[in-house]
N, C-alpha and C positions, 0 to 999 in steps of 0.2 A: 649703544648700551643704555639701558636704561634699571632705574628704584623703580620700588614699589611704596610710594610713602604710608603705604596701609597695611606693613606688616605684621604680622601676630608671632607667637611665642608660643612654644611647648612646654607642658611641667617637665623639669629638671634638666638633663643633658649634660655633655661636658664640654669646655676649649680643651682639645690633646694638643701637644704638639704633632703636626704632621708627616713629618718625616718623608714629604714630597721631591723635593727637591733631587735628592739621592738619585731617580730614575728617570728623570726628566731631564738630566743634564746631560744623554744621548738622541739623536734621533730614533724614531721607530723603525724598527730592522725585520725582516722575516729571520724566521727562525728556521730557518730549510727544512728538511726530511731526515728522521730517524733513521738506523739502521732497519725499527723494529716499531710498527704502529700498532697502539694497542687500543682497540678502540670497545667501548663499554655498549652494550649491547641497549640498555635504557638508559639514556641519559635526562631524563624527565619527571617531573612530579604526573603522578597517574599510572595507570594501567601498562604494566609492563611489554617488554615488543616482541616479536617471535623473527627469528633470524629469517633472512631472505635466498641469502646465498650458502654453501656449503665449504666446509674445507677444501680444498686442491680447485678451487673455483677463480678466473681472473677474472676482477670488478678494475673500474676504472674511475677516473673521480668523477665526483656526483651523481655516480648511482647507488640505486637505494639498494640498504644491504639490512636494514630489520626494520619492522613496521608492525603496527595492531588497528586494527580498525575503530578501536574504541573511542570515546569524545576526545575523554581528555587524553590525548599522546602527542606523541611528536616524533616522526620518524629517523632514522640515522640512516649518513650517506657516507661514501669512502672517500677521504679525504684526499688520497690521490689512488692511482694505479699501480696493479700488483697484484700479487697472490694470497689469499685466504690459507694461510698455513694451518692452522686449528681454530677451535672454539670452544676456550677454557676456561674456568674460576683463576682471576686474577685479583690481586689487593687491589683496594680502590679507596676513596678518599673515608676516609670514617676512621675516628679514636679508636679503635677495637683490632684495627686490621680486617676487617671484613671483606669474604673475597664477592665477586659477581661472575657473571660469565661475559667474555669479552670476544670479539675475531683480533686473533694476531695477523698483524699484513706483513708481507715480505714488499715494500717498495721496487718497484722495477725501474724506477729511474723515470720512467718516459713521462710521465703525469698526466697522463692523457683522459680526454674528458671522453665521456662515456654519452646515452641515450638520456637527453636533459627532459626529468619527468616535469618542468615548470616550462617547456614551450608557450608561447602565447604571443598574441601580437605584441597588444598594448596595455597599458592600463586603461585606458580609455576607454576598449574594447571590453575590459572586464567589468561587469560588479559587483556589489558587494559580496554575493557569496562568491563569484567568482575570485576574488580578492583575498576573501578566507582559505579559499580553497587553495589556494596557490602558495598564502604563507603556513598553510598547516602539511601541503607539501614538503615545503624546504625546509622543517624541521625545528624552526623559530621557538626559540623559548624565551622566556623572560634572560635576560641578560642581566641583571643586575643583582643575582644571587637567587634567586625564588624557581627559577629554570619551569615556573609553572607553563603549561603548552600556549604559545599566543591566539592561535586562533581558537582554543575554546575558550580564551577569558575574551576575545574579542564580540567571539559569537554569542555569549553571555551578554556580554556591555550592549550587545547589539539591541537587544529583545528591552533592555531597561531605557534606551533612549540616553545620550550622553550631551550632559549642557558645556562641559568643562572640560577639556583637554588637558593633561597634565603630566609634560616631559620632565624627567627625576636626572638632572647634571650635577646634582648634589652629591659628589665622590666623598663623603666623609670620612670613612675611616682611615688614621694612619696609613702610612706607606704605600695605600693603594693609589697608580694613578690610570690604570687603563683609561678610564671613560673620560679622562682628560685626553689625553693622547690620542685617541679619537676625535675628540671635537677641533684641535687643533689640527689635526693633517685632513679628517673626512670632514669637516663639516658639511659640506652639498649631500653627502651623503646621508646625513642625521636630519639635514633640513628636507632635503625629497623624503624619509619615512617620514617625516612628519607631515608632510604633504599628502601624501597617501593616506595614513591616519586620518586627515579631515575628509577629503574626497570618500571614506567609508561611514565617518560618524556625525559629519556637518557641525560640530560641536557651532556655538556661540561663542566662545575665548580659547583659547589654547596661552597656557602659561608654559616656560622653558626655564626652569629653576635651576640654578646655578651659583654654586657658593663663590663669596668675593675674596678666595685666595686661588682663583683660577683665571685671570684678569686675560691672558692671552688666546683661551678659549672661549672667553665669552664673546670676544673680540670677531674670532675667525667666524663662529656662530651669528653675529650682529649682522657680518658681513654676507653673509649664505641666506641670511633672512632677508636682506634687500636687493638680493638677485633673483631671491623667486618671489619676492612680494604678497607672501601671504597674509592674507586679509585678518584680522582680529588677534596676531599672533603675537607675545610681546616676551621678552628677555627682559627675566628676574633675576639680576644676584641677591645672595638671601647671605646672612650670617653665616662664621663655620665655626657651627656646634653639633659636635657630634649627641646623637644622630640625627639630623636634618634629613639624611637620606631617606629616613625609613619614610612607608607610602602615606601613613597617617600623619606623620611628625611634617611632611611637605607639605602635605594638604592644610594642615593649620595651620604652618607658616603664609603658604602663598593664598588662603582663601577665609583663616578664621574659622571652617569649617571641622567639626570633633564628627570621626566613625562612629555610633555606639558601638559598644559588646556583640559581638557577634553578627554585625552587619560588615558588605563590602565596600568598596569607595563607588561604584557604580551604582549602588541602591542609595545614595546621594546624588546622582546624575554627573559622576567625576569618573575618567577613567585615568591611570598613570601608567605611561611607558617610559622603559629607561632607556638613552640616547643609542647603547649599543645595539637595543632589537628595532630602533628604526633606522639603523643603518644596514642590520640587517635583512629588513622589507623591502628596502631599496636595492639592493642584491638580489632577493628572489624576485622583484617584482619587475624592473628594468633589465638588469644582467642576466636573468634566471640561473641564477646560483644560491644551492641548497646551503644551508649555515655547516658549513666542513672547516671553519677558521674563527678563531676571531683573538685578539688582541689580547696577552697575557703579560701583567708584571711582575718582575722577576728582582727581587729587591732584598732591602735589611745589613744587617754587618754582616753577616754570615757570607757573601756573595761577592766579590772583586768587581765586578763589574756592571750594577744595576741597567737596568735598560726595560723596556716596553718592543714585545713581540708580539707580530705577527706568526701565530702558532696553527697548526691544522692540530685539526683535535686526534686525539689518541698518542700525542708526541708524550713521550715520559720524561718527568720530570728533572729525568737527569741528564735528557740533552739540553733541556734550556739552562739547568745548572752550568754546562758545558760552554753555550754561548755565553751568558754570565762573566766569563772569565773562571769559572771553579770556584769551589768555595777558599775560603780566606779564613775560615776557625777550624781548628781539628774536631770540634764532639757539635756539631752541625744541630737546629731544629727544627724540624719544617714544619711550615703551617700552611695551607691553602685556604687564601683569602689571609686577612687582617690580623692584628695581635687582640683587638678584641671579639670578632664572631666568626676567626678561623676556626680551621680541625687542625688539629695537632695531628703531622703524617710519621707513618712508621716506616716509610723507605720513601727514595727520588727513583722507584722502580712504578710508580703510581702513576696513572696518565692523565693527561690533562683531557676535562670533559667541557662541557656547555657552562658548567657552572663556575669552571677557574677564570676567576681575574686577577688572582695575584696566587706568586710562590713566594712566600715570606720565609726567610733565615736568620735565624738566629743564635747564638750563643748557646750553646744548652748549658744551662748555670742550674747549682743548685735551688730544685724549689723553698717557697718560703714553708715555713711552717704552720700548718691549721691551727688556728684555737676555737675556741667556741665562741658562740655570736656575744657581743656585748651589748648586745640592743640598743646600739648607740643611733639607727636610725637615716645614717648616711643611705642607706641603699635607698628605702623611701623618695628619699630627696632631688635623689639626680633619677629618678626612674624616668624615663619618657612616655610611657604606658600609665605613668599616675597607680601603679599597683601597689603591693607591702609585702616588697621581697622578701621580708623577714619571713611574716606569717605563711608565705609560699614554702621559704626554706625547709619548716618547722614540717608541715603536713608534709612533702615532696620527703623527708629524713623520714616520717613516722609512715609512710607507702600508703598514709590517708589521702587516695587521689580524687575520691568525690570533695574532698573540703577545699583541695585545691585548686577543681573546678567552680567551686562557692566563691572564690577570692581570683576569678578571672584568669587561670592560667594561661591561656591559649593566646591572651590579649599580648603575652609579653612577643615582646619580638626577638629576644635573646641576643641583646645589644651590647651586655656586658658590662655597661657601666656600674651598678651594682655591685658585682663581683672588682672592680676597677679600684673603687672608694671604699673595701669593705677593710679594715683595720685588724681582722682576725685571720685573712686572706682565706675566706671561705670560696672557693669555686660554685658561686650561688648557680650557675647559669648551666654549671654542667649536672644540680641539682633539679632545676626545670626541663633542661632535656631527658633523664630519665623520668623524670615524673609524667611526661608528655607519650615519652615513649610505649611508658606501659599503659599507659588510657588507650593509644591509638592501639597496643597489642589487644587489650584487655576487649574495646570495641571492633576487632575484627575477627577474636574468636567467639563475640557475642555476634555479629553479622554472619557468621559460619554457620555457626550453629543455629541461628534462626533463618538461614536460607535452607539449611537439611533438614529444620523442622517444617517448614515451608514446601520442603518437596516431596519428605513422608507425606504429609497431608494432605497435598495434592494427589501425590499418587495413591495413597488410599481413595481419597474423594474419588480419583478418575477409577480406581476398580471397581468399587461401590456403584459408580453409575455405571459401568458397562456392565458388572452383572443383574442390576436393575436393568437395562436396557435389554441386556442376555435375553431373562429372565419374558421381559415383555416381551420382547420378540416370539420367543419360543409357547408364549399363553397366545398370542396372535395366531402363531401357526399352526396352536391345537384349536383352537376357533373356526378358522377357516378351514380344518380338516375335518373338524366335525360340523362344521356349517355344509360343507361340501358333501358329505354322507349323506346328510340328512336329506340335504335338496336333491343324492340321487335315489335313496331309497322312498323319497315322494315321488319322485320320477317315474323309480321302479314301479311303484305302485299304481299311479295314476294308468301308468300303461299297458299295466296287470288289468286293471278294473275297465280300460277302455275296451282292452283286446278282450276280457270275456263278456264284456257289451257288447261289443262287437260282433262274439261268435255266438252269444246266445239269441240275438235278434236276427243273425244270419241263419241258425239255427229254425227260429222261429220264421223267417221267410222262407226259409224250403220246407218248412211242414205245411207252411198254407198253400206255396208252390204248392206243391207236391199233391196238397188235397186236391185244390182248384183241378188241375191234371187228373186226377185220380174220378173229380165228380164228373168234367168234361169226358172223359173215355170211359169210362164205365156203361153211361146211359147210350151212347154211339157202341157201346160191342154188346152190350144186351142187345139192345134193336138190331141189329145185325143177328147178334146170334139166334134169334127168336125168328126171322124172316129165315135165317138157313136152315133151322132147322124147320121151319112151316113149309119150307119147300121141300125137305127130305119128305115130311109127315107126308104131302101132296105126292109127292114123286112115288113114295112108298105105295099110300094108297090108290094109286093112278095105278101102278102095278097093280095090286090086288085087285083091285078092279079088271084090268083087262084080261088078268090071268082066271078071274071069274067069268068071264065073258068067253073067253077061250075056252 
């Protein structure tokens, strides 16, 4: 285990109590198979999926059952084997109840694995895209809440060149301890993605941040680094101030390094993965196993029996209540994820996706009461984002969301402390996610409508030229129709004018024929006719003659 004697510090944060201990004080257990798997059809930031398989359809696990071709996705695979009973609007994790469309499985017991789409020798044998290719595959998403698709943020980091590796073991929030629970049983498994991780991006450091109230994971971790010997790779325990986790707040901790506004950590030459997506690279990559599971806590007073499961995804929330021991308060609360940048859920009829690592229970107590801000300035102070949650609050209430863009809203990462230290108990953070929400609505039916203006215009453009084209065409082929007349009535002509040259010097050659002939016989039948008759005249008077003589 090793410090970092050169660590840095984030504006604001907070010590919480952790409230760790509670789920840690079982081993990690599988969660077995629901009666009834409900499995969410996108479970990804990006471009939504198109289902693969159909109702009354039997899939088996780890085949793929919806996908989209698009960059950014991530595909979903059937956690085990069984029957496709429908494919329906189901509730899903969001304050609103909002439903999605989900496949309901009917389990058949048998778990049987299906036609594995990540075949492949080796890693050795792959790479790098080949490497992508395989984790965008198995369906990989950020694990540590963000669920953005891994291999398009990989393939992104790819194209920028990456100096700094940077593994996020920084479980800070409250009650949450999956990604501890993790380090301690898989470690070899967190250390090989991470191994894989360099073998794709050659980084120069790879840092492995890890807060120091997690002493036995750092431990198993220390231990899995000096069995695979990776070269420049070093275990940071860092402070637990919440949030440490978030990807900027680690990055300044472990490197001094501030994102601006509107940049990403890899346009710094830094990429961050969180321990559980390279545990699960190491699954698609060695095992060829699609992400259909990963490790959910299941915690708080509300719950008899905290623990850390092994869950296949689409299990509802009410069987892991069920492992749990059941709840232990009558009027139940649930959150998925933490008590500060949970969702508040409105049934344990919700399934668990890519993005649960914890099912938080609570009390459900009277809320406090709102007052108005007292501009006392606390939010300011713990913000970790350095923003002025106030002045957010203020424009985010008055639905002034360009001003709120003016004062960095996007920057916040909805941490919650803020809302934590506010003295009026203003729900500031559920004031930036609407505020967020309706930019992001407000810009996609500004992106809507300037792609159908986009394609009126096109399509105008494109008729415009075809009947200019029509148009040419058709002067072309009066061109050539009248070029073509013309050349034959020159034709005609020519052959008008030749053929009566023709017959008029043929003409003219049989009158001179004709004379030639005419003067030739003429002078031969006169002389003739003038000898026949000088011998009639002779013969005649030869008679007269004798007949005078007589």
């Amino acid at each position: 285990m090793s410090t970092n004697p050169g660590l840095f510090h984030f504006h604001g944060g907070l010590h919480l109590q952790g409230h760790k201990h509670e789920s840690m004080q079982r081993p990690l257990q599988n969660a077995g198979l629901a009666d009834e798997i409900i499995i969410r059809i996108s479970q990804h930031i990006g471009e939504p999926n198109t289902p693969m398989v159909q109702p009354g359809d039997h899939v088996k696990r780890g085949q793929l059952i919806a996908e989209t071709k698009e960059f950014v996705s991530a595909p979903v695979h059937a956690p085990t084997s069984g029957i496709i009973q429908r494919i329906e609007p189901r509730p899903i994790a969001h304050p609103s109840g909002q439903l999605d469309h989900c496949f309901i499985l009917k389990p058949d017991g048998m778990d049987e694995s299906g036609d594995n789409p990540l075949t492949h020798t080796s890693v050795d044998a792959l790479d790098q895209q080949g490497l992508l290719e395989a984790i965008r595959k198995a369906g990989i998403v950020g694990l540590g809440g963000a669920v953005f698709p891994t291999a398009a943020k990989l393939a992104t980091a790819l194209n920028n060149g990456i100096d700094t590796l940077i593994i996020n073991g920084a479980e800070c929030e409250p009650y949450i301890t999956c990604d501890d629970s993790l380090m301690q049983n898989q470690a070899p498994a967190v250390m090989r993605g991470i191994q894989i991780l360099q073998i794709v991006f050659k980084p120069r450091h790879t840092l492995i941040g890890i807060e120091d109230n997690k002493p036995e994971a750092i431990a198993a971790m220390q231990q899995a680094l000096q069995q695979l010997e990776l070269n420049d790779t070093q275990i940071i325990n860092i402070p637990s101030v919440y949030p440490s986790g978030g990807e900027k707040q680690l990055i300044k901790i472990l490197t001094g390094k501030e994102i601006p506004s509107g940049q990403l950590a890899f346009d710094a030459g830094l990429l961050c993965q969180n321990v559980g997506t390279c545990a699960a690279i190491t699954n698609a990559i060695d095992h060829h196993e699609p992400l259909i599971s990963r490790i959910v806590t299941v915690t708080g007073p509300g719950v008899k029996e905290p623990g850390n499961y092994i869950t296949p995804l689409g299990t509802p929330i009410s069987h892991l209540i069920t492992q749990a021991g059941g709840y232990s308060v009558e009027h139940p609360k649930l959150i998925m994820g933490g008590p500060m940048m949970g969702l508040d859920l409105k049934s344990d009829q919700i399934p668990v996706v890519k993005a649960t690592n914890c099912i938080l229970v609570l009390d459900q107590k009277e809320q406090p009461e709102v007052n108005e801000c007292v501009r006392c300035g606390q939010c300011a102070e713990v913000c970790p984002a350095n923003l002025l949650p106030q002045q957010l609050y203020w424009y985010s209430k008055a639905r002034q969301f360009e001003r709120t863009e003016k004062y960095h809203l996007f920057d916040c990462i909805e941490c919650g402390c803020c809302s934590a230290v506010c003295p009026s108990h203003i729900p500031l953070v559920q004031y930036y996610r609407f505020a967020k929400s309706e930019i992001w609505e407000q810009r996609r039916k500004t992106y809507k409508s300037d792609r159908s203006r986009k394609r009126h215009e096109f399509r105008e453009a494109r008729l415009l030229r075809q009947k200019q084209q029509d148009e040419e065409r058709r002067r072309k082929k009066r061109e050539a129709l009248a070029k073509k007349k013309q050349a034959a009535a020159q034709t005609d002509t020519a052959q008008t004018s030749k053929t009566q040259t023709v017959d008029a010097v043929q003409a003219a050659l049989e009158r001179v024929k004709k004379r030639k002939q005419e003067q030739k016989i003429q002078p031969k039948n006169i002389s003739n006719l003038t000898e026949a008759q000088q011998r009639q005249i002779d013969e005649a008077d030869a008679r007269r003659q004798k007949n005078r003589n007589d």
